[in-house]
C-alpha positions in Angstrom: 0.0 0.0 0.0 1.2 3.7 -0.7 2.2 4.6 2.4 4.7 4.2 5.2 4.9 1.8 8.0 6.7 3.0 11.3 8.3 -0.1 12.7 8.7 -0.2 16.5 11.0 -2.5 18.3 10.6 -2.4 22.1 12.0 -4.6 24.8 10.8 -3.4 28.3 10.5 0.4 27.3 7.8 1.4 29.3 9.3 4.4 30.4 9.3 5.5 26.7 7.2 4.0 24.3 3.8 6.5 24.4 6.3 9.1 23.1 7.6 7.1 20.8 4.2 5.6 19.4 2.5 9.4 19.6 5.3 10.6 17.1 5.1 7.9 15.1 1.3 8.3 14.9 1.9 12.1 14.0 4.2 11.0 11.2 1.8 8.8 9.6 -0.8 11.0 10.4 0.9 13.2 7.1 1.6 10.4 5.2 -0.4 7.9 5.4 0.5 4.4 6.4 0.7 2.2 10.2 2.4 1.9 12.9 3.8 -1.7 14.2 5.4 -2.1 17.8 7.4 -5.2 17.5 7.5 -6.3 21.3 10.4 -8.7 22.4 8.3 -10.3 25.1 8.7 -7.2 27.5 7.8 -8.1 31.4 7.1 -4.5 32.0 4.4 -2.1 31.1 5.4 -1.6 27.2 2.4 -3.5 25.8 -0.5 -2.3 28.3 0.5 1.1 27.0 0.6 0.5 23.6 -2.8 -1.2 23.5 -4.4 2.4 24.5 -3.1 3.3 20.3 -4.8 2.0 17.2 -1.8 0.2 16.3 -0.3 -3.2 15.4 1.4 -4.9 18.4 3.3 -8.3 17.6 5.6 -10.1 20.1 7.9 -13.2 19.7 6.6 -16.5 21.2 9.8 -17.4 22.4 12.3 -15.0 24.8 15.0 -17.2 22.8 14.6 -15.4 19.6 15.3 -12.0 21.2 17.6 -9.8 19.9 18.5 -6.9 17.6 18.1 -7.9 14.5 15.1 -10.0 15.3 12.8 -7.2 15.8 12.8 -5.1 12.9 12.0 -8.2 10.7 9.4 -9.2 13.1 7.5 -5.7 12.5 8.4 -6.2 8.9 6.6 -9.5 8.8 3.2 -7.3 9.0 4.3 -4.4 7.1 2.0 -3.5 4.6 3.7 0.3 3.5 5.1 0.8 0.4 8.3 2.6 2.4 9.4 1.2 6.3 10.9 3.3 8.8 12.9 1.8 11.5 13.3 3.4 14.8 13.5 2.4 18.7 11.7 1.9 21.6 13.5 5.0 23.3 13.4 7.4 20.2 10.8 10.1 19.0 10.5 10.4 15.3 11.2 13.9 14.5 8.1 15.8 13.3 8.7 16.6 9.2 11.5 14.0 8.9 9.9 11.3 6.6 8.1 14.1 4.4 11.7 15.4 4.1 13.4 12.2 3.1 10.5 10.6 0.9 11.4 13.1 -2.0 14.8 11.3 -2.3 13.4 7.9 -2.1 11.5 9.1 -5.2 13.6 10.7 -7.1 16.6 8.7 -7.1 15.4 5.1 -8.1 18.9 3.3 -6.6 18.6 4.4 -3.4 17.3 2.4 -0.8 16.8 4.2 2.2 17.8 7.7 3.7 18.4 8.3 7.2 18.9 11.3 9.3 21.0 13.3 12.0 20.2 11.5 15.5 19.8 13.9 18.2 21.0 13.1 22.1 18.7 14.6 24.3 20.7 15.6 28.0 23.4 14.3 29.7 25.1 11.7 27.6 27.1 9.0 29.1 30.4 7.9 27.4 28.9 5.5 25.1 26.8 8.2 24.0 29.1 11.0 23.5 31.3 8.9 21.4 28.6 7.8 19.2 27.7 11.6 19.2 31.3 12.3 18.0 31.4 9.7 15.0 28.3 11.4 13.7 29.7 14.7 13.7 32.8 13.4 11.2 30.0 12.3 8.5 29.1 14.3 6.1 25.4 14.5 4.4 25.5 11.9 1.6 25.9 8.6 0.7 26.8 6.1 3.0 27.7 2.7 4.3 24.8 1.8 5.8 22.2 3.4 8.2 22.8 3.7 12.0 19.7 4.4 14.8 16.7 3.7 12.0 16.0 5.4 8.7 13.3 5.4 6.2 13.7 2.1 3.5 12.0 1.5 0.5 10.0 -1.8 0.8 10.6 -3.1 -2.7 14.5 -2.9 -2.0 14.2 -4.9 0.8 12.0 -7.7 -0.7 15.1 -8.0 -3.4 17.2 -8.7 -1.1 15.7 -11.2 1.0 14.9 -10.0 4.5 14.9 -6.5 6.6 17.2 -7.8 9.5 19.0 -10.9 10.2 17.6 -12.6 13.4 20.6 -14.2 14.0 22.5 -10.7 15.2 22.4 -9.2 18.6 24.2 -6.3 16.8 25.1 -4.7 14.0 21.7 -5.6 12.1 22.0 -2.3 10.1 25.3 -3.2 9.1 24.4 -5.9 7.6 21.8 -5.0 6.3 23.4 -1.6 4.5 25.8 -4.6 3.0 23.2 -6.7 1.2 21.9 -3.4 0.2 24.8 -1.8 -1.2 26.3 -5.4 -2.7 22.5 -5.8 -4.5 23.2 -2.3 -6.5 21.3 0.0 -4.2 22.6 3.2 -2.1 22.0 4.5 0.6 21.6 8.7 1.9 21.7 10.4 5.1 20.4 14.0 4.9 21.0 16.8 7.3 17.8 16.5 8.9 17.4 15.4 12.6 15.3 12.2 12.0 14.8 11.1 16.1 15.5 11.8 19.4 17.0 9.4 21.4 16.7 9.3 25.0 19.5 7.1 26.3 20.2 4.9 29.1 21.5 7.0 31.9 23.6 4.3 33.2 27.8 4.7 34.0 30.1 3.5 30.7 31.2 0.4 32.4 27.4 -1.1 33.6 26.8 0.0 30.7 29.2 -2.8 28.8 28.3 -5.2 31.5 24.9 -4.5 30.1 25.3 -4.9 27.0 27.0 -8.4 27.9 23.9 -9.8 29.7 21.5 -8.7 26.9 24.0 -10.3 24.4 25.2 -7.5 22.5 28.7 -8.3 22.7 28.0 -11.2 20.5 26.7 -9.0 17.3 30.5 -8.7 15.4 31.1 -12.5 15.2 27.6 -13.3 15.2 27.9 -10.8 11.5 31.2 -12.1 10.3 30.0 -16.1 10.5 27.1 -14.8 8.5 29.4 -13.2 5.9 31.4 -15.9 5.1 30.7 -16.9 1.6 29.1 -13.9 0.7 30.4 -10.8 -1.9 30.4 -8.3 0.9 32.8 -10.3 3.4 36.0 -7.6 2.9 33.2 -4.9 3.5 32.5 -6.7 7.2 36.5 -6.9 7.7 36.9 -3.4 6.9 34.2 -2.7 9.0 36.2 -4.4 11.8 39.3 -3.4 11.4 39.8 -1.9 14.7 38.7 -4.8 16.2 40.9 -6.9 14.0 44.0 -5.0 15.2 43.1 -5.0 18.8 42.8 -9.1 18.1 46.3 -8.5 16.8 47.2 -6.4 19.7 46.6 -8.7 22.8 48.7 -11.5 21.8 51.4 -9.3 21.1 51.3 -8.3 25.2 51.2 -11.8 26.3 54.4 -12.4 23.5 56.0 -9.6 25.6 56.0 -11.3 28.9 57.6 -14.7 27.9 60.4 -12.9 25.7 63.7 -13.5 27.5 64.9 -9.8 28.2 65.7 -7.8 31.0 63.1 -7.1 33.7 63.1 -3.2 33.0 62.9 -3.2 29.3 60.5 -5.8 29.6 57.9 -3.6 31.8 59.2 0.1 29.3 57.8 -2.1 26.4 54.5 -3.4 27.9 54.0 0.0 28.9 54.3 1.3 25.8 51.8 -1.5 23.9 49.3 -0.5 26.3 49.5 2.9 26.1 49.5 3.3 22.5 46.5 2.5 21.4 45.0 4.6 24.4 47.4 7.5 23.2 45.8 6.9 19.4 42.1 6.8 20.4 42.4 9.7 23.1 43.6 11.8 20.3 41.0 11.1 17.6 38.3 10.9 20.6 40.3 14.6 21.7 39.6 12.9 25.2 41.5 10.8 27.5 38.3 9.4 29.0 37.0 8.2 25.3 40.7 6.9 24.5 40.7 4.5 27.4 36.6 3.6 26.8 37.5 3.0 23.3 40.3 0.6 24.2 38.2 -1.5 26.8 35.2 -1.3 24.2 37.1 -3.3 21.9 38.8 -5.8 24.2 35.0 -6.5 25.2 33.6 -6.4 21.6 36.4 -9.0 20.8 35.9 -11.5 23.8 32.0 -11.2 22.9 33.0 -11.4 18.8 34.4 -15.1 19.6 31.7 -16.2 21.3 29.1 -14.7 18.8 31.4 -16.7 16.0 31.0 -20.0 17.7 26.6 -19.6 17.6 24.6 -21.6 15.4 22.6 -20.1 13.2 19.4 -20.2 11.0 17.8 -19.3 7.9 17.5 -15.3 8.2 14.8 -15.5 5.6 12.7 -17.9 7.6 9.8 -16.5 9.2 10.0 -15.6 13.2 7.5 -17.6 15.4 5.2 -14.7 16.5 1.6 -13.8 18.1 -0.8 -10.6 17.1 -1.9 -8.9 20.3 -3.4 -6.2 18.3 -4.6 -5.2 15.2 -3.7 -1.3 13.9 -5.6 1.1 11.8 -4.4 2.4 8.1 -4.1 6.2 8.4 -4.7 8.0 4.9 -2.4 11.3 4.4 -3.5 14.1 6.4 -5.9 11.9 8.4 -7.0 13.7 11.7 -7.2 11.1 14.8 -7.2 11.7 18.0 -4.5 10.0 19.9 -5.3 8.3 22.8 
């Protein structure tokens, strides 16, 4: 259908999901087209408050298929739009942003989805405010892929198999810029805020631990077992070359300690190896704080990589086991409803 369906995904965001569903709602409101909450079997509130919205609400049967790249394709399953946009549980879609990026989508045949500047409401944590760092060194244009959510075009998607692969607990718009991009199609990001996104308030290091227990941590080798085989596997490695070199990097201190030197040149050059990628990152970061975040980051994206490597895996394109817990309404351009 002409239109545009606002896909959801939500895992205990009770705290911010009526924002995120009301802006949604506006959006469509403009444009015509549904809004989908894909719920990941929250235990919280998230799904009593979404009920009070004429929208779709689907939810996995089984807490085993959670993850990140599970959820968009699980809104996508009921998608009926002719153009999907992708955001979080914690975001607010920016009022004007899809009416701003559907001319693209319509004048440029090849391109496949356009995404906009993400905006970081208050205090950001480290995390945070290196993420907010790397977005202010790209430039409006093409790019890689599209980080945060962005606005795709639903026949593109459909060429190329599937939205999201359900095997990832990470890096699902990664890989899913790659199949894109290796398919012939491009990508945009305009300089337009597209979302707000309100962010877990939570120290950089429980922050990591967090991501370990919801099984982030396992996204890059989780990606790079699914590349293998595939035309865009040098892309993935590229993507991962800082976390190839820090793989490169660790055995290189343990080499130190069993080489027979003296005691004090020993500890000067161990010193050095650990300060140097520090030194590197704090400089590009222009903050000590980042530098050494950065460092431990990457030791902890690694440990998770090899375990994420070692996962089984199934047919992205196979349909996720799911349940309805709601039907939504078709909005038609310019619609006026009241939200609830």
């Amino acid at each position: 259908m002409t239109g545009v369906s606002v896909i959801i995904k939500a895992l205990n965001e009770q705290a911010n999901v009526a924002n995120a569903i009301e802006s949604a709602l506006r959006a469509v409101a403009s444009v015509g087209g549904e809004v989908i909450l894909a719920d990941a079997l929250s235990d919280d509130r998230t799904v009593q408050i979404a009920r009070r919205y004429p929208i779709t609400i689907a939810q996995l049967v089984r807490a085993a298929d959670r993850g990140c790249g599970s959820g968009p394709q699980l809104g996508f399953q009921h998608a009926r739009g002719e153009f999907i946009y992708l955001m979080d549980g914690d975001m607010e879609l920016d009022a004007g942003f899809i009416e701003a990026a559907l001319p693209h989508l319509r004048s440029e045949d090849d391109v496949a989805g356009v995404g906009g500047v993400i905006e970081y409401p208050g205090v950001l944590s480290i995390e945070y405010r290196k993420r907010h760092l790397r977005q202010q060194t790209e430039k409006p244009g093409y790019v890689s892929h599209l980080g945060c959510g962005g606005l795709y075009r639903t026949d593109a998607i459909r060429q190329v198999g599937y939205f999201s692969n359900r095997n990832l607990h990470s890096f699902e718009e990664l890989e899913l810029g790659l199949r894109l991009r290796s398919a012939g199609w491009k990508l945009k990001r305009i300089a337009r805020a597209s979302v707000r996104h309100h962010t877990h308030q939570l120290g950089a290091y429980s922050f990591l631990a967090r991501r370990w227990r919801d099984g982030f941590a396992l996204g890059a080798g989780e990606l790079l077992r699914s590349a293998i085989g595939k035309s865009y596997l040098p892309s993935v490695l590229r993507e991962f070359r800082g976390l190839l070199m820090v793989a490169g990097w660790i055995p290189m201190l343990v080499l130190i300690l069993s080489v027979p030197v003296t005691l004090p040149l020993r500890l000067a050059v161990l010193i050095a190896l650990l300060a140097a990628p520090v030194s590197v990152l704090s400089v590009k970061r222009r903050s000590v704080q980042l530098g050494l975040y950065a460092v431990v980051a990457h030791c902890f994206v690694l440990v998770g990589a090899l375990r994420g490597a070692l996962r089984s895996q199934v047919d992205p394109a196979k349909p996720i086991d799911d349940q309805v817990l709601q039907r939504g309404e078709w909005f038609h351009p310019r619609a006026e409803k009241k939200l609830a």
